[in-house]
C-alpha positions in Angstrom: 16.1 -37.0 -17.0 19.5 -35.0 -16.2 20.2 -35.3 -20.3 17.5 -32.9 -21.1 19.6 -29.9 -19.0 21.8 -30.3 -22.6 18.8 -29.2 -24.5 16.1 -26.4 -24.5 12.9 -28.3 -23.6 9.6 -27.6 -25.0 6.7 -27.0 -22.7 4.7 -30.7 -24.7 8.4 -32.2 -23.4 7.8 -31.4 -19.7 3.9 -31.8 -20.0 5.3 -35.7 -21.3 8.0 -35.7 -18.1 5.4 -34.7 -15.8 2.1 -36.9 -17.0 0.3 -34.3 -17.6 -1.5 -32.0 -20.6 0.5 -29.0 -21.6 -2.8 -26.8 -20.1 -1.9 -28.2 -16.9 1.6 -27.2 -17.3 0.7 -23.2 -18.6 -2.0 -22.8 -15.6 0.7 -23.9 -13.6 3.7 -21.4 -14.7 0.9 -19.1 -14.5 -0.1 -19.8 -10.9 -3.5 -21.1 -11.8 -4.2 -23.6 -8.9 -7.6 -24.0 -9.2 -8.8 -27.5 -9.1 -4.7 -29.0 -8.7 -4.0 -31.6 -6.5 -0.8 -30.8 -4.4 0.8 -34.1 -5.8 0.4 -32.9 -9.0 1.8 -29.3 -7.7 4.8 -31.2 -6.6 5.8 -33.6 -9.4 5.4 -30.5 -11.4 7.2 -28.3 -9.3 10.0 -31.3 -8.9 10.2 -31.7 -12.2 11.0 -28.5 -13.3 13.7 -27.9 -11.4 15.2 -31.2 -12.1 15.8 -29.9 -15.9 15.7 -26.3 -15.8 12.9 -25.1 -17.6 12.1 -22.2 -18.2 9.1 -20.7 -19.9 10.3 -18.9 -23.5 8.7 -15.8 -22.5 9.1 -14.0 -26.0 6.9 -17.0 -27.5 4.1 -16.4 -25.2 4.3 -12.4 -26.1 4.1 -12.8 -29.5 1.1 -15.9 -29.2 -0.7 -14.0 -26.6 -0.2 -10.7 -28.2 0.6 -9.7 -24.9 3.9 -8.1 -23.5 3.9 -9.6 -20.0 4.5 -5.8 -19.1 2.9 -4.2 -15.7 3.4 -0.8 -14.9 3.3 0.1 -11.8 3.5 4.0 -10.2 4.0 4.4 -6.3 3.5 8.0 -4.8 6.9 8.2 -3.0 9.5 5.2 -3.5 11.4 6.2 -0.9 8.8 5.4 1.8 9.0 2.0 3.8 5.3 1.7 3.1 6.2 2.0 -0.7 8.6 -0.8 -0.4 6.4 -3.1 1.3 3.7 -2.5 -1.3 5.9 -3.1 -4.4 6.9 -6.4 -2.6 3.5 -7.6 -2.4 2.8 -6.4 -5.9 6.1 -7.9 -7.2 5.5 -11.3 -5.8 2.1 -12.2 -7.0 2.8 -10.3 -10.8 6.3 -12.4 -11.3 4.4 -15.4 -10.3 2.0 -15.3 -13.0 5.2 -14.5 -15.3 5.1 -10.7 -15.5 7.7 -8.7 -15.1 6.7 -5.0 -13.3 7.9 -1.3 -14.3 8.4 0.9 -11.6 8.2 4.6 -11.7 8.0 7.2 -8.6 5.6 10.5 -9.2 6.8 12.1 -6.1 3.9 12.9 -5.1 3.4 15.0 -8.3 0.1 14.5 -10.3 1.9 15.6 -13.5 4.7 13.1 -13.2 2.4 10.6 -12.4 0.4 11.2 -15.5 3.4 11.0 -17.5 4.8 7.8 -16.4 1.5 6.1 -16.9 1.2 7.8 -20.6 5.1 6.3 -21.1 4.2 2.8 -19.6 1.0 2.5 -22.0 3.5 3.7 -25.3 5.5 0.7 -24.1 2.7 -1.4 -24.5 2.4 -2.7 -20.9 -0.7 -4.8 -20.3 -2.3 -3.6 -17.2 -1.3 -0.6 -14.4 -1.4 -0.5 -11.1 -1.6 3.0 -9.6 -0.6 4.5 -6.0 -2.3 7.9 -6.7 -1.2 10.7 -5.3 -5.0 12.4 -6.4 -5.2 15.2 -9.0 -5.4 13.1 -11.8 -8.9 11.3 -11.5 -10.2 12.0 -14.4 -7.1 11.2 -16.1 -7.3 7.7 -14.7 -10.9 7.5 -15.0 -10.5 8.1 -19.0 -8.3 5.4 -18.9 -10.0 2.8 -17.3 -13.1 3.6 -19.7 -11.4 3.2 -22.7 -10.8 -0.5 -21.3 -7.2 -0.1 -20.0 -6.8 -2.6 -17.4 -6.2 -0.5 -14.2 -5.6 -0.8 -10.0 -5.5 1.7 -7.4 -3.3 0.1 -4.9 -3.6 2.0 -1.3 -5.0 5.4 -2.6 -8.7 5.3 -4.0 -10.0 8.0 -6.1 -12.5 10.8 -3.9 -14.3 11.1 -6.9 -15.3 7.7 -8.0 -15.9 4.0 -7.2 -15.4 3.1 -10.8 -12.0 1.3 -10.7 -10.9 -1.5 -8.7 -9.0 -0.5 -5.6 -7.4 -2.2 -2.6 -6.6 -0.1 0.9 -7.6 0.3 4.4 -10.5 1.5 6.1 -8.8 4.9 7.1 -11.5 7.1 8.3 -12.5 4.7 10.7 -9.0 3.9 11.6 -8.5 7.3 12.7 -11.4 8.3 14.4 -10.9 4.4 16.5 -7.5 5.6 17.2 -8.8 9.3 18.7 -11.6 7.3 20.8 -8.5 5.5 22.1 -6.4 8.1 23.2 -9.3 10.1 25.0 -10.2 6.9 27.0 -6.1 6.8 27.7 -7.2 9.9 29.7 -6.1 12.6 27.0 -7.9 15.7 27.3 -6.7 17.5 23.9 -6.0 15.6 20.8 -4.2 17.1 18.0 -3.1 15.5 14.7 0.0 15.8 12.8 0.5 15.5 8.9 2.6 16.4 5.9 0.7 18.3 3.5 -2.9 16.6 3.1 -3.3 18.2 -0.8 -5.4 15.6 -2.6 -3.9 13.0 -1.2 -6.9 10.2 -0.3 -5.4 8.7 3.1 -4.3 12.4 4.4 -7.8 13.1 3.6 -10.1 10.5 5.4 -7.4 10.4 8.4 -8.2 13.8 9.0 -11.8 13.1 8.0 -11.9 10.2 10.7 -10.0 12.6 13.5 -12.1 15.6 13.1 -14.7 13.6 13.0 -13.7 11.5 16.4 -12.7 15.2 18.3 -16.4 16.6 17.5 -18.3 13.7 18.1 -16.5 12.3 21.4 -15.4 16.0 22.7 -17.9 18.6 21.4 -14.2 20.7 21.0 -12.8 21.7 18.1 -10.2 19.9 15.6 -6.7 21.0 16.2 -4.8 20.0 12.7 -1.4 20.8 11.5 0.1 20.6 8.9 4.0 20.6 7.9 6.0 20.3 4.6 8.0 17.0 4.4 11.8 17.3 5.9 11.4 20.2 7.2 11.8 19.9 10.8 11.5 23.5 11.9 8.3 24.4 10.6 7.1 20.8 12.4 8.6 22.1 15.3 6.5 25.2 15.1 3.6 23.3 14.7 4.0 21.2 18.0 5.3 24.5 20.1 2.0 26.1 18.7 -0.3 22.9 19.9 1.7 22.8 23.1 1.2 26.2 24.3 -2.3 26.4 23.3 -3.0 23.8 26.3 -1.0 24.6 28.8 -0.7 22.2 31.5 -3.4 20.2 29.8 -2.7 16.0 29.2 -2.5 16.0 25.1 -1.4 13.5 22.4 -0.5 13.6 18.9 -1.9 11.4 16.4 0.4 11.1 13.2 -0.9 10.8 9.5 1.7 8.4 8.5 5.4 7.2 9.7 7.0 10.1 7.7 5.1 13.0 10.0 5.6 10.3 12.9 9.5 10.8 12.0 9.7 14.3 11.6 7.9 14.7 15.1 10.0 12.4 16.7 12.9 14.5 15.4 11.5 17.9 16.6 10.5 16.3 19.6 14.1 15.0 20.6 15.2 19.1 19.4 13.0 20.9 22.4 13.5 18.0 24.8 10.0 16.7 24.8 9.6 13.0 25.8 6.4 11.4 23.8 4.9 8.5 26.8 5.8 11.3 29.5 5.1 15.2 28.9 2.3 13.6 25.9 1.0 10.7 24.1 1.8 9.7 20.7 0.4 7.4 18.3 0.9 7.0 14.5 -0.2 5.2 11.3 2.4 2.7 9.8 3.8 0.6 12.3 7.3 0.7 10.5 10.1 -1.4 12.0 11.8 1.7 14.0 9.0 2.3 16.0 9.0 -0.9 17.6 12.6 -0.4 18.6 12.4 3.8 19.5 12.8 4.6 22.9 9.8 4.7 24.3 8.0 2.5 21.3 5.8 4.0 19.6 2.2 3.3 19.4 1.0 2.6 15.7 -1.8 1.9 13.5 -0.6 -1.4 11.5 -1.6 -1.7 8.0 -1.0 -4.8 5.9 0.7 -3.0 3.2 2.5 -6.2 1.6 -0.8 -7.8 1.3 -2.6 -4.4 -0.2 0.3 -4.8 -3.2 -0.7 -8.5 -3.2 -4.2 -7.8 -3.4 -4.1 -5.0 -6.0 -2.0 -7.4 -8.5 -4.2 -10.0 -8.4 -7.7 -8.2 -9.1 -5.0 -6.9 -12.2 -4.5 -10.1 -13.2 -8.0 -11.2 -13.1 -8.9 -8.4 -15.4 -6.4 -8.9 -17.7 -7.0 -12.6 -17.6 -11.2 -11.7 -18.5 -12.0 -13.5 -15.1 -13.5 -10.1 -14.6 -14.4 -9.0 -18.0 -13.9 -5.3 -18.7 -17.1 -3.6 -17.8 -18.5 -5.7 -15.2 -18.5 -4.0 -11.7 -15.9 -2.7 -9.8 -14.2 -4.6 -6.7 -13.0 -2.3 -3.7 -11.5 -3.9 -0.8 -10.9 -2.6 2.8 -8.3 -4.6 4.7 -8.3 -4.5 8.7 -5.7 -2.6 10.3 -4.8 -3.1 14.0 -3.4 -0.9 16.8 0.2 -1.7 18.3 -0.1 0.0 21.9 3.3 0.2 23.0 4.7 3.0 25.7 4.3 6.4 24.0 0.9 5.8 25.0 0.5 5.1 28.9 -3.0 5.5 30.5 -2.8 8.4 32.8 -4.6 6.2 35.3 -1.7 4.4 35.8 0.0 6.7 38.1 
């Protein structure tokens, strides 16, 4: 068997090696295990590696009439979350054989429309979106017209049309504001970079105002700062802090990025979250298990929402779910980390 590493192998030659039909062999490379036995997972899996095939892509483009293309366009790349996602969406698309194009919008609706435009001239067979919102109708359009299409994390506020994967947020938020007040919180205010038409901003705050009305009868207290900039965060918190003098308050955090930048201001006026006020945040990102105190977080499966959103992709592209038929939108759970920037006030 070690002789055929001299030679390119055809797909009917390891089909022959293996014992099995070449269709066995193609759902395989494609990560089809339906109806597989793992013996025959194995051999096949053995096998392979034993003589070093590997699949001549640029045969299946031009049988399939395909280009094995994804293009894939994340809100703000330089976000832990944003990593996490592309890893998920990475693992399942190169699976199936696809290689993934990546482009950062930057938050920018324009630049978002434009690298999807410059993925579809390059003939890429299906997109998976992180939306930063402002271009629904845009992607809308799109997915009419039959392009294969994914929101991953971000659905549209206009539509239920296209398939979408994220996290119940709303509900998230307003759980997490319930939470705090039975902490023994009297005032809760929350914290965000600019909400703009951003979907998850949006239903946060939704889910927050919501929570402070319901469970209080007070008012919403919501700030909002621009990203990086530390002093007009810190003029935010001054203004919450002094509107509550000698008050117990917390701040709940739209995402790590506002949980960073008030962590920063906070350490700049000598304010110590889990003493002088609670704090709590979505995205539990690895630093906030290891900040001093840790910080309480709303955990979100963000690998598996990138997992997720590439495989309803491949399942349209595939016609398991034929263009047309009904859209799929999934919620994943998310779960609250209580660590020590959160104390009960009961407890002395």
């Amino acid at each position: 068997m070690n002789d055929k590493k001299k030679g390119v192998l055809t797909i009917d030659e390891v089909a022959k090696l293996c014992g099995v039909s070449k269709t066995t062999i193609s759902r395989f490379l494609n990560g089809k295990f339906e109806n597989m036995s793992r013996e025959t997972k194995e051999q096949i899996s053995r096998v392979i590696a034993q003589v070093n095939y590997h699949p001549n892509r640029s045969a299946q483009r031009l049988k399939a009439g395909c280009s094995m293309l994804i293009g894939c366009v994340i809100g703000d790349i330089s976000s832990p979350f944003s990593a996490l996602l592309l890893k998920g969406i990475s693992a399942v698309c190169e699976k199936a054989g696809y290689q993934v194009l990546f482009a950062d919008s930057g938050e920018d609706a324009l630049r978002e429309r434009r690298a999807v435009m410059g993925f579809l001239e390059n003939r890429v067979d299906g997109l998976i979106v992180n939306t930063c919102g402002g271009s629904d109708e845009f992607l809308l359009e799109l997915h009419r017209r039959g392009v294969s299409l994914v929101l991953a994390d971000r659905k549209l506020m206009s539509s239920d049309e296209i398939d979408t994967v994220t996290v119940p947020n709303e509900s998230s938020a307003y759980d997490c504001v319930r939470f705090l007040l039975e902490r023994g919180y009297a005032r809760v205010g929350f914290f965000t970079e600019t909400v703009g038409t951003i979907a998850p901003r949006i239903l946060r705050r939704r889910g927050y105002e919501r929570a402070v009305m319901e469970l209080t009868g007070a008012g919403p207290e919501v700030y909002e700062f621009a990203p990086e900039d530390t002093e007009g965060c810190k003029s935010c918190l001054c203004s919450f802090l002094e509107k509550f003098p000698g008050e117990p308050v917390a701040l709940l955090s739209s995402n790590g990025a506002s949980a960073r930048s008030l962590l920063i201001a906070m350490g700049e006026l000598g304010i110590e979250p889990g003493r002088e006020l609670g704090f709590c945040t979505f995205d539990d990102w690895d630093w906030l298990k290891i900040a001093r105190p840790g910080v309480s977080a709303v955990a979100m499966a963000s690998e598996t929402v990138g997992a997720k959103a590439a495989e309803l992709l491949l399942e349209r592209m595939s016609g398991e779910r034929p263009q047309g038929t009904k859209a799929v939108s999934l919620e994943l759970p998310t779960r609250l980390i209580i660590r020590d920037s959160t104390p009960s006030l009961g407890e002395g």
